[in-house]
C-alpha positions as CSV (number, residue, x, y, z in Angstrom):
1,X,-70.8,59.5,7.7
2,X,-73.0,59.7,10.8
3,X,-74.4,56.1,10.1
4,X,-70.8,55.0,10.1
5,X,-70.4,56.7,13.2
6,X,-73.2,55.1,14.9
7,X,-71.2,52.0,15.0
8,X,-69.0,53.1,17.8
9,X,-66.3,52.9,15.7
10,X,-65.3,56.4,14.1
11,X,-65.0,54.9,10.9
12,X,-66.8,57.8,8.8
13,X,-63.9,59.9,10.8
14,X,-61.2,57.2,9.1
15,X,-63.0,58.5,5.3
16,X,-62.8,62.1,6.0
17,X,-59.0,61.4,7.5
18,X,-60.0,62.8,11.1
19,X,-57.9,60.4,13.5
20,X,-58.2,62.2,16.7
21,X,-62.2,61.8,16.8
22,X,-61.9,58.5,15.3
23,X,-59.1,57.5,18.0
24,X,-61.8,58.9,20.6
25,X,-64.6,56.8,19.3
26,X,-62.1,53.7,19.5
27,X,-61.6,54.3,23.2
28,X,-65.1,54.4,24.4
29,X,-65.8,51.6,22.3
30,X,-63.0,49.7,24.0
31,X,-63.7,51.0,27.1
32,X,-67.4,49.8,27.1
33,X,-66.6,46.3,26.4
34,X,-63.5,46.3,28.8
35,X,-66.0,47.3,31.6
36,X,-68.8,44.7,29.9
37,X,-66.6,41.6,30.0
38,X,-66.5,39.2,31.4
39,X,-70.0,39.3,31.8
40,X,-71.6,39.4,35.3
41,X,-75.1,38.1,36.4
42,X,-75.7,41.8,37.3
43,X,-74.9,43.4,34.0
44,X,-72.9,46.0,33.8
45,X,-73.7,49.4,35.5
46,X,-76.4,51.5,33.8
47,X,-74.7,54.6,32.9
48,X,-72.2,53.0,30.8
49,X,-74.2,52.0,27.6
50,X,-76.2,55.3,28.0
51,X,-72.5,57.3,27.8
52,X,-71.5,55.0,25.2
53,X,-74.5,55.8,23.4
54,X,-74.1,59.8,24.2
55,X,-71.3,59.8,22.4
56,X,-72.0,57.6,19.1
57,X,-74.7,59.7,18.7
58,X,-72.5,62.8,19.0
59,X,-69.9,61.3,16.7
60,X,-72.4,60.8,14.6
61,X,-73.5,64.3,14.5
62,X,-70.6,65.1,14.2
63,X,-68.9,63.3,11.5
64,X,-71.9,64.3,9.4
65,X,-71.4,68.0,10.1
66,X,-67.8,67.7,9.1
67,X,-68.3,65.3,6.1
68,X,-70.4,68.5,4.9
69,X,-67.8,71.0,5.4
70,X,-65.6,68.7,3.2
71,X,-65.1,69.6,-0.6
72,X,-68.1,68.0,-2.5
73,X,-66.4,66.2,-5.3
74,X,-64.1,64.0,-2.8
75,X,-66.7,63.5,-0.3
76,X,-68.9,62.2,-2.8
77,X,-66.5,59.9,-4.4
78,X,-65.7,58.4,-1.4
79,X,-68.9,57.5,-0.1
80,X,-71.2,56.9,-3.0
81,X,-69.8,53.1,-3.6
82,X,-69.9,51.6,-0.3
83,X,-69.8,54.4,2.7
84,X,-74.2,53.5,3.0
85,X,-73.7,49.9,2.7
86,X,-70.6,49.3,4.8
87,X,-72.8,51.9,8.2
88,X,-76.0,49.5,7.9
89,X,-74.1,46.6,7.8
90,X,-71.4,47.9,11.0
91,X,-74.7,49.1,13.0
92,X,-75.1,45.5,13.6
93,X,-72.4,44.9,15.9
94,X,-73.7,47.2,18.5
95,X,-76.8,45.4,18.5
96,X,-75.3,41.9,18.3
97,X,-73.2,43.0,21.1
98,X,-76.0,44.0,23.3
99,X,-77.8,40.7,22.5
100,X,-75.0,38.5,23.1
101,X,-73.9,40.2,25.9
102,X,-78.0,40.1,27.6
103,X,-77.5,36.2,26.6
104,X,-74.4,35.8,28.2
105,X,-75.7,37.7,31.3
106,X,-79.0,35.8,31.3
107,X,-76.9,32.7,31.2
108,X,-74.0,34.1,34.1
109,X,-77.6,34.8,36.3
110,X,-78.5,31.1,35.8
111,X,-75.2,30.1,37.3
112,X,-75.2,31.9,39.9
113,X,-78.2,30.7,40.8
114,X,-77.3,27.2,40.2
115,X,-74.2,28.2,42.4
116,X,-76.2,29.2,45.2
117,X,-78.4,26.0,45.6
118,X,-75.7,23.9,45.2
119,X,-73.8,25.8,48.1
120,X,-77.1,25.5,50.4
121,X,-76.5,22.2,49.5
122,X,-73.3,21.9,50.4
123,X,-74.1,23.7,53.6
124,X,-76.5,20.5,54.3
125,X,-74.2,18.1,53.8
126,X,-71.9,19.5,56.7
127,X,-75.0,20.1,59.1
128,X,-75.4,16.2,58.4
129,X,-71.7,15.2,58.7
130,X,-71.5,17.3,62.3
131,X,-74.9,15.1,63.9
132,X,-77.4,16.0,66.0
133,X,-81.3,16.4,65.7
134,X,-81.2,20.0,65.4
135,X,-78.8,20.2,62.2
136,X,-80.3,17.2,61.0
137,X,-83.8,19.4,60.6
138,X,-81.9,22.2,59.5
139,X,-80.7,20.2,56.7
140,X,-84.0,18.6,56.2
141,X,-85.1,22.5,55.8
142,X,-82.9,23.1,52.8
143,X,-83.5,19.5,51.1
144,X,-87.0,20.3,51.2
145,X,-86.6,24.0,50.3
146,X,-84.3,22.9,47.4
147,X,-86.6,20.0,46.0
148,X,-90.0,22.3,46.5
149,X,-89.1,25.2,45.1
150,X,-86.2,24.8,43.0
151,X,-87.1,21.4,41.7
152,X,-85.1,22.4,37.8
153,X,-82.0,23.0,39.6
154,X,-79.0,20.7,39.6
155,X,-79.3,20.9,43.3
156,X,-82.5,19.4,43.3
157,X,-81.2,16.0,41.7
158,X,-78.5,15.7,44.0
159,X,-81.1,16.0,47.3
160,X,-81.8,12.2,47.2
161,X,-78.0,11.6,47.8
162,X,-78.3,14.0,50.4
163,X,-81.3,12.2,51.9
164,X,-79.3,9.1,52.0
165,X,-76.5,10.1,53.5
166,X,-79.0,11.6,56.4
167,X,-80.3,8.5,57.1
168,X,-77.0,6.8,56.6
169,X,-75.3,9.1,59.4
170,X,-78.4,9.4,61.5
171,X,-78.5,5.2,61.9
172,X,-74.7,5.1,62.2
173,X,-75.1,3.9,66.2
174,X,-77.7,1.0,64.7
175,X,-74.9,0.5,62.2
176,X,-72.3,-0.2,64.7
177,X,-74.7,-2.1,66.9
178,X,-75.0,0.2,69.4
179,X,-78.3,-1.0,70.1
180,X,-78.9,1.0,73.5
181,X,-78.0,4.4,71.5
182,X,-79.8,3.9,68.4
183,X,-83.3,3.8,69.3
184,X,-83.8,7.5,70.2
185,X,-82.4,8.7,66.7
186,X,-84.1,5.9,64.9
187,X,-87.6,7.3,66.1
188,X,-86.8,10.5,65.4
189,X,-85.7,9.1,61.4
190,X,-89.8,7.4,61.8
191,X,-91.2,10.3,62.6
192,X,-89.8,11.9,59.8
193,X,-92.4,11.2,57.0
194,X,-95.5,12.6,59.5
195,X,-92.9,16.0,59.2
196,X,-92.3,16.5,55.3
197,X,-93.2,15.5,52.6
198,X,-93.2,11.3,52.1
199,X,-92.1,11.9,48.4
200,X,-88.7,13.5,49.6
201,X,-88.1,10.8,51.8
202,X,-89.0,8.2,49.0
203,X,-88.5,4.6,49.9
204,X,-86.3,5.8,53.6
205,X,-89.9,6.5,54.7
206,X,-90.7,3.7,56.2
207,X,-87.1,2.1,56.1
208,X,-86.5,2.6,60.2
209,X,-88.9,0.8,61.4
210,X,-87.4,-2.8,61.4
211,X,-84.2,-1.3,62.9
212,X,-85.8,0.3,65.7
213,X,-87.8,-2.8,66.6
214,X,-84.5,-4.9,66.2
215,X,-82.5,-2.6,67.9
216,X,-85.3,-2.2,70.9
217,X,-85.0,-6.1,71.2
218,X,-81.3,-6.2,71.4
219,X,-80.8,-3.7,73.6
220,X,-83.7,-5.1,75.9
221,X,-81.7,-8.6,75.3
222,X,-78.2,-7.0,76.7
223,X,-79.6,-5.4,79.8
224,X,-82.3,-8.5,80.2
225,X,-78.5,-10.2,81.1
226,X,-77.2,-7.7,82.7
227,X,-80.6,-7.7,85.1
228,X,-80.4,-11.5,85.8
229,X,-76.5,-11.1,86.1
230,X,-77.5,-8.1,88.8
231,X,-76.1,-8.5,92.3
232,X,-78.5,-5.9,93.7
233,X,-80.7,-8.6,95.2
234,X,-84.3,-7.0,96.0
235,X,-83.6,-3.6,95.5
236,X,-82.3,-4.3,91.7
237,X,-84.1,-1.7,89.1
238,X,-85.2,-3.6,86.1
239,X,-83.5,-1.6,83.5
240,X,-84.5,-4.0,80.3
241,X,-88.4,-4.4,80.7
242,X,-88.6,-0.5,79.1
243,X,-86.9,-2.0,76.2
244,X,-89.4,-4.8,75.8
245,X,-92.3,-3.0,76.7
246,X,-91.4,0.0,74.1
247,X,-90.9,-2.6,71.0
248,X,-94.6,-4.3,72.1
249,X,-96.5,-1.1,71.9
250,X,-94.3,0.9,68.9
251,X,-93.7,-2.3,66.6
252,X,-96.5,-4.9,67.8
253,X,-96.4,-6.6,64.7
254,X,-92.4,-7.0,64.3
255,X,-91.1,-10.9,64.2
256,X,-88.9,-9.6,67.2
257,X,-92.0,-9.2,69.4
258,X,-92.4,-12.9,69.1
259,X,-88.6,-13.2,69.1
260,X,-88.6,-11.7,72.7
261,X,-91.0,-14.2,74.2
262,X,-89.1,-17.5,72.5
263,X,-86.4,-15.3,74.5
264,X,-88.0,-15.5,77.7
265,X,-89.4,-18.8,77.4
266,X,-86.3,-20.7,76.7
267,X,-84.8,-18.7,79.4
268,X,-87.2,-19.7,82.1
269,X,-86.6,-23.5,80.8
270,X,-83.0,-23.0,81.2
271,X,-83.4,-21.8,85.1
272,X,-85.8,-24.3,85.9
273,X,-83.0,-27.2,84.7
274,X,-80.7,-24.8,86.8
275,X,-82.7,-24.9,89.7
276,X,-82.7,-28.9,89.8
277,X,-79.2,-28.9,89.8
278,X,-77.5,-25.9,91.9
279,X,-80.5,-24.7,93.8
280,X,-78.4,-22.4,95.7
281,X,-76.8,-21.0,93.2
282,X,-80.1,-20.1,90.8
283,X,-81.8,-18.3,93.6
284,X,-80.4,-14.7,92.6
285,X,-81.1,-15.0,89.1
286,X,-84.8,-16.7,89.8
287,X,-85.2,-13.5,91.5
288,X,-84.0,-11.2,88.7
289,X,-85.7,-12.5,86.2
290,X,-89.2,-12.8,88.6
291,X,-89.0,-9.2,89.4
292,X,-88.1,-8.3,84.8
293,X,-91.2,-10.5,84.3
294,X,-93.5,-8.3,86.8
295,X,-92.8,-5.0,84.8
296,X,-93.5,-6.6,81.2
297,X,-96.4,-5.4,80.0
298,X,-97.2,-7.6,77.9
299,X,-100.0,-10.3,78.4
300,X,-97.8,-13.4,78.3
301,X,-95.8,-12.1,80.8
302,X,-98.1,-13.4,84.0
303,X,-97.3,-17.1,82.7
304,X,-93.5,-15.9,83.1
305,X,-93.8,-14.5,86.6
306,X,-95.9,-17.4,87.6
307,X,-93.3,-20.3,86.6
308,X,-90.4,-18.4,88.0
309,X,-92.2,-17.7,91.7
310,X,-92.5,-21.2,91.3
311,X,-89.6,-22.5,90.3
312,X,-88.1,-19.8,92.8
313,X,-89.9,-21.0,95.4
314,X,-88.5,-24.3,95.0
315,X,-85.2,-23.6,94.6
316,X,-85.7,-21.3,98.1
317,X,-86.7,-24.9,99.7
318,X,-84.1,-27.0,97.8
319,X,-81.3,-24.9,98.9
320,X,-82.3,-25.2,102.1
321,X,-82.5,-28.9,102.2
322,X,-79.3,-29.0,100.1
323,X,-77.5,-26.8,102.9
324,X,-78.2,-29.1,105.7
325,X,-76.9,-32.1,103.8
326,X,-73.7,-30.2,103.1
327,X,-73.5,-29.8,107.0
328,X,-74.1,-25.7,106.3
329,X,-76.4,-26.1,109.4
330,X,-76.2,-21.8,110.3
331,X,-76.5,-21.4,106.2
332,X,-79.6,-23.9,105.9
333,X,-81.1,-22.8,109.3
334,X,-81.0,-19.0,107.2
335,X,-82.3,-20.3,104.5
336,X,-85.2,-22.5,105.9
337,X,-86.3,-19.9,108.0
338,X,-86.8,-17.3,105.7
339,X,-89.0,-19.9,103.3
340,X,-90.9,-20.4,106.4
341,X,-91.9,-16.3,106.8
342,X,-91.6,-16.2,103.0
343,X,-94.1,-18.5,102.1
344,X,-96.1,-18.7,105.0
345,X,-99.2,-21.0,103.5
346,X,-96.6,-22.8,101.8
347,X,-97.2,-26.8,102.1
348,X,-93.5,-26.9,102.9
349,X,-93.6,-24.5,105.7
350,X,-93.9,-26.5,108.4
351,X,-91.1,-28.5,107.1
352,X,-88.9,-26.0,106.1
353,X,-89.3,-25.2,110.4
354,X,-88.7,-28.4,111.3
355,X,-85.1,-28.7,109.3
356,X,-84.5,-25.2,110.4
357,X,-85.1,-26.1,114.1
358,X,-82.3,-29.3,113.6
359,X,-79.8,-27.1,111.8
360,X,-79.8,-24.5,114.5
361,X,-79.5,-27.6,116.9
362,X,-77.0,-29.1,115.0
363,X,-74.9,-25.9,114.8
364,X,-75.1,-24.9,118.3
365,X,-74.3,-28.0,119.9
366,X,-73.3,-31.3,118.2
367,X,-73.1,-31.9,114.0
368,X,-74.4,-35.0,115.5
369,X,-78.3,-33.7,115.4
370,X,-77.8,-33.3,111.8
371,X,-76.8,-36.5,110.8
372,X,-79.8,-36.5,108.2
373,X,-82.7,-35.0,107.8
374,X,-85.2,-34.7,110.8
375,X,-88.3,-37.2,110.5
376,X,-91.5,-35.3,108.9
377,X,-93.5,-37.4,110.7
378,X,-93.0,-39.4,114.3
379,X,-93.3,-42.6,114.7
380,X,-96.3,-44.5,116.0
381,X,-96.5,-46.0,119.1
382,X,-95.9,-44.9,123.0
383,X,-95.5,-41.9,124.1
384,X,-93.7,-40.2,127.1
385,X,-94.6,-37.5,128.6
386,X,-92.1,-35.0,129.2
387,X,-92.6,-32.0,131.7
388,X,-90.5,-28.7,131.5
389,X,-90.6,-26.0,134.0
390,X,-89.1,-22.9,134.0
391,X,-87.5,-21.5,137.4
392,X,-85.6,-18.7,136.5
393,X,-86.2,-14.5,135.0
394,X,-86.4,-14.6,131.3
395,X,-88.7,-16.4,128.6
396,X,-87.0,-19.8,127.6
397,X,-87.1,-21.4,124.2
398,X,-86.0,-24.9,123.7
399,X,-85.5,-27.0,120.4
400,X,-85.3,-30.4,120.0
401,X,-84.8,-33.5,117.4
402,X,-84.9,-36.6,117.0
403,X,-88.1,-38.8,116.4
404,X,-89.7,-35.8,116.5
405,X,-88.7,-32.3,115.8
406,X,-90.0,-29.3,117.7
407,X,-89.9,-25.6,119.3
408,X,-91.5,-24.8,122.7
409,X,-91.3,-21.2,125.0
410,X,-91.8,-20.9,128.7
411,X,-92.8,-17.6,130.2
412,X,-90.4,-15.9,132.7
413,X,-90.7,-16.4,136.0
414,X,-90.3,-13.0,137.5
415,X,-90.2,-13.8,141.1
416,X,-87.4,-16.4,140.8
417,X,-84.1,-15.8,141.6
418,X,-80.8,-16.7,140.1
419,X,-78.6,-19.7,142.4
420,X,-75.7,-19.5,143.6
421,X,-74.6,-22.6,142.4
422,X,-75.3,-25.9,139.9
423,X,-75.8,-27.6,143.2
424,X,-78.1,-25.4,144.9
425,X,-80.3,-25.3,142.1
426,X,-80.4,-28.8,142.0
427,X,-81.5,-29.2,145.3
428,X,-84.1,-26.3,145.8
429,X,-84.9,-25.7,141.6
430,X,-88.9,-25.9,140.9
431,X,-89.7,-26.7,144.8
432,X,-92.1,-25.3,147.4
433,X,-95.5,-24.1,146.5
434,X,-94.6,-21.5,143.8
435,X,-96.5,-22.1,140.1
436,X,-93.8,-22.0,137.7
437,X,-94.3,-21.6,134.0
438,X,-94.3,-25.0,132.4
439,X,-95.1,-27.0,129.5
440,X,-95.9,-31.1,129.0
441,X,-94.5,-32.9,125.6
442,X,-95.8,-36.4,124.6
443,X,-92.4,-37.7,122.6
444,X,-91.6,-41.0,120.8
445,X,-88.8,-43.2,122.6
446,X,-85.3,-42.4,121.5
447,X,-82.3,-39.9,121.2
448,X,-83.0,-36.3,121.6
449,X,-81.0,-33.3,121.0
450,X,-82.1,-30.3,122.8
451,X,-80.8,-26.6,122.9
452,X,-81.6,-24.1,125.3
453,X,-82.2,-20.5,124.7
454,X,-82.7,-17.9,127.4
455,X,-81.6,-14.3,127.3
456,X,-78.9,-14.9,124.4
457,X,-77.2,-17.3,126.1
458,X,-77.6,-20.9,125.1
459,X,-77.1,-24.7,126.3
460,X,-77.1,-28.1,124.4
461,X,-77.8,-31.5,125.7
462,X,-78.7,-35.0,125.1
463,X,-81.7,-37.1,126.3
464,X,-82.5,-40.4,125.6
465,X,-86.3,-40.9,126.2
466,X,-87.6,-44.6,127.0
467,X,-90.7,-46.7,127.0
468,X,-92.6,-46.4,130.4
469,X,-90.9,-43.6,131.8
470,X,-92.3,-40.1,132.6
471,X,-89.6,-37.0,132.4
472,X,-89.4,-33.7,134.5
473,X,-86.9,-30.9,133.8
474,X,-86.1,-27.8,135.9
475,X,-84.8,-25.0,133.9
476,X,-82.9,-22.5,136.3
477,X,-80.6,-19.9,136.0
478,X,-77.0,-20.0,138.2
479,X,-74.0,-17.9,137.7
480,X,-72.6,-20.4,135.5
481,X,-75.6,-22.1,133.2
482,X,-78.6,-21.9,132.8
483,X,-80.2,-25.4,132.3
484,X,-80.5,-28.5,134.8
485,X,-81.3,-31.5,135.8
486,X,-83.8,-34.2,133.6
C-alpha cells in the first residue's frame, strides 16, 4: 500500500476503495506537473517537489496504516498477486519524471543561452547598420566577445557574416566613390587588426589597404583639378598635395604611388604644349600647378616644380610678346613689366623693358609706336646726340622708340617756375645762367616716338632724328602742357 502510494498516484487508496485520499493524491500530482511544464531554464520553484514529496510520503504512511486497519483476508487477496510488483514498477515514473524534466530544463538553459548570444548579435548588427566609429567598436566588442568566449555557440558561426557586413558598411563611401570621404573610415578599418585579434578579422585584415591608397589617389586627383582649375591666383590653398603626400608615406609601395607621378608628368607635358600655344591663357594654371608641386613631398617633386617655373616663366614672357602683337599695348605693357620685377636676372629682362617701354608708348599716344616689335638691338652706324633739359618743378620721365628703345628721368628743378604761356616758354625755357637738370642721348637716325611723364600728366610726340644733326629739348611746364620745343 504505502509503496503504491509513493508513486504520487493514490493508487494503494484505489485497492482499499478510499477515493477521497486517492482524489487528493491525484491533485498534487497534477498540480506539480501543471506548475513543472512547460519546462523553464530556471526549473521550477524549490518548494514544490519538496511538498509534492511531503505528501507522497504521507500518503504513503498513510495508506499503509489504513490497508492495516482493513480486514486481513481481503487485504491480503488483493495485494499478494501484483499490489508489490505493480508500486516498484509505478515508483519509476517519479523518477523518470524528475530526470526528463532536469533534461528538458538542462536543454531549455541551453536555449536560452543560445538566445542570448544570438540577440547580442543581433544587437551588433543594428550598431553596424546605424554607422559611425563608435558603434562600429561597440559591435566589434561583442563579435569578439561572442567568438572568444562563446566560441560553441550558434552565434559564434554567424560572427564572420557579421564581420563582413562591418567592413561592407564601413567602406560604403569607397563603394560609391566617394573618394574624399572614404579615407578616414578606411584607416580606421586598417587599423583594425593592431586592435583585435587578426583571426577574427580573417582575410578583411589586410583587405583596406589597396582602397585607401586608391581612394587617397583619386581624391588627390579630383582636387589636383580642382587646384589647377582655381581662380584664387597667389593666394590659392593647395588642397590635393595632403592627398598625395598621405598615399606616399601610408602606402609607399602601392602601384598608385607610381600612378600619381605618370599623373603629374603627363600633366606638365600637356601645359608645356599649352603654353606654346595660348600663353596667356596657361599662365593661371602654370601657377597652380607650380605652387601643388612645391608642397609634394615627395622627391620627384623638385623636377616638377622646376619644369613648370620654367615653362611658367615662359609663358609670363610669351604672353607678353603675344599681347603687343594683338595691339593689347596697356595688357602687354602689364604683363612685361611684371616679368621684368619678376624675374629680375632673367636674360629676357631687359627685353621684356624694352617692349614694355613701346607698349606704354604705343598706348598713350599713337598705335603707330607699336607697329612691331621694338629692335633688341640698334643699328650700327652714326649717332646723334640728343640733349634734354628739364625746366620745370617735378621729376620727368620720358620713353622713347624706334631704332632704339629706352627710359630716361630728369630731376626737378625746384627753383623754376611754371609759364604763363606755350609762347613764353618758348622764348625764355632753359635760358640765363641757371643749371637745369639734363641728360645727353647718342640715338641712331630715324623716327622716334616719345612720351612725356611729369606729375601724372603726360605728352606724346614725334621726332625724326638725322645724320649730322645735334638735338636740344626744353621740357617746361605752362598752364596748358608740359613739353616743348626740339
Amino acid at each position: 500500500m504505502a509503496l503504491l502510494n509513493l508513486s504520487g498516484l493514490g493508487l494503494g487508496y484505489l485497492l482499499i476503495g478510499r477515493w477521497l485520499p486517492m482524489v487528493a493524491c491525484l491533485a498534487a500530482t497534477g498540480l506539480t506537473v501543471v506548475v513543472a511544464l512547460p519546462v523553464e531554464p530556471d526549473g521550477i520553484p524549490g518548494a514544490v517537489p519538496i511538498l509534492w514529496l511531503i505528501v507522497s510520503v504521507a500518503s504513503a504512511v498513510h495508506g499503509a496504516w489504513r490497508a492495516m486497519g482493513e480486514p486481513t483476508p481481503s487485504v491480503r487477496d488483493r495485494l499478494i498477486p501484483f499490489a508489490l510488483p505493480l508500486a516498484l514498477a509505478l515508483l519509476a515514473v517519479p523518477a523518470a519524471a524528475v530526470i526528463t524534466h532536469n533534461s528538458m530544463q538542462r536543454a531549455a538553459q541551453h536555449e536560452a543561452y543560445e538566445q542570448l548570444q544570438l540577440s547580442r548579435l543581433a544587437e551588433a548588427g543594428k550598431l553596424v547598420r546605424a554607422g559611425g566609429q563608435v558603434r562600429f567598436d561597440d559591435a566589434l566588442e561583442i563579435y569578439a566577445d561572442v567568438a572568444e568566449n562563446h566560441a560553441h555557440s550558434r552565434a559564434a558561426r554567424q560572427v564572420p557574416d557579421g564581420i563582413k557586413k562591418l567592413y561592407e558598411r564601413a567602406a560604403l563611401p569607397y563603394a560609391l566613390g566617394d573618394y574624399c570621404d572614404a579615407p578616414p573610415i578606411l584607416r580606421y578599418l586598417r587599423d583594425l587588426r593592431t586592435k583585435v585579434d587578426p583571426a577574427l578579422l580573417g582575410d578583411r585584415a589586410g583587405w583596406p589597404d589597396e582602397p585607401l591608397a586608391h581612394s587617397l589617389h583619386r581624391c588627390g586627383a579630383q582636387r589636383f583639378v580642382d587646384d589647377l582649375d582655381s581662380k584664387a591666383g597667389e593666394d590659392m590653398i593647395v588642397t590635393s598635395a595632403a592627398q598625395f603626400n598621405a598615399l606616399s608615406e601610408e602606402a609607399p609601395d602601392s602601384p598608385f604611388v607610381e600612378k600619381t607621378r605618370k599623373l603629374f608628368e603627363d600633366k606638365v607635358a600637356e601645359l608645356e604644349k599649352a603654353a606654346a600655344d595660348d600663353p596667356c591663357g596657361v599662365r593661371p594654371t602654370l601657377r597652380n600647378a607650380t605652387a601643388v608641386f612645391e608642397d609634394i613631398s615627395a622627391g620627384y617633386a623638385d623636377a616638377l616644380v622646376k619644369s613648370t617655373s620654367t615653362t611658367l616663366q615662359e609663358a609670363h614672357f610669351g604672353c607678353g610678346v603675344r599681347e603687343f602683337k594683338k595691339k593689347k599695348f596697356a595688357a602687354a605693357q602689364a604683363t612685361l613689366t611684371s616679368y621684368a620685377k619678376r624675374y629680375k636676372t632673367s636674360r629676357q629682362a631687359a627685353r621684356a623693358r624694352q617692349i614694355a617701354i613701346a607698349a606704354e608708348i604705343a598706348d598713350q599716344t599713337t598705335k603707330k609706336a607699336g607697329k612691331s616689335l621694338p629692335r633688341e638691338k640698334p643699328p650700327r652706324g652714326t649717332r646723334m646726340a640728343v640733349t634734354f633739359r628739364n625746366d620745370g618743378k617735378g621729376k620727368v620721365e620720358l620713353l622713347y622708340t624706334g631704332p632704339t628703345t629706352g627710359r630716361i628721368v630728369l630731376k626737378s628743378c625746384g627753383k623754376c617756375k611754371i609759364y604763363p604761356s606755350e609762347k613764353a616758354g618758348n622764348s625764355r625755357g632753359c635760358r640765363g645762367s641757371r643749371s637745369y637738370p639734363k641728360t645727353t642721348l647718342l640715338l641712331p637716325k630715324g623716327k622716334y616716338y616719345l612720351l612725356v611723364k611729369r606729375d601724372g600728366r603726360t605728352d606724346g610726340h614725334t621726332w625724326n632724328i638725322k645724320p649730322g644733326f645735334s638735338y636740344t629739348s626744353c621740357l617746361f611746364v605752362h598752364k596748358w602742357s608740359i613739353f616743348d620745343r626740339l
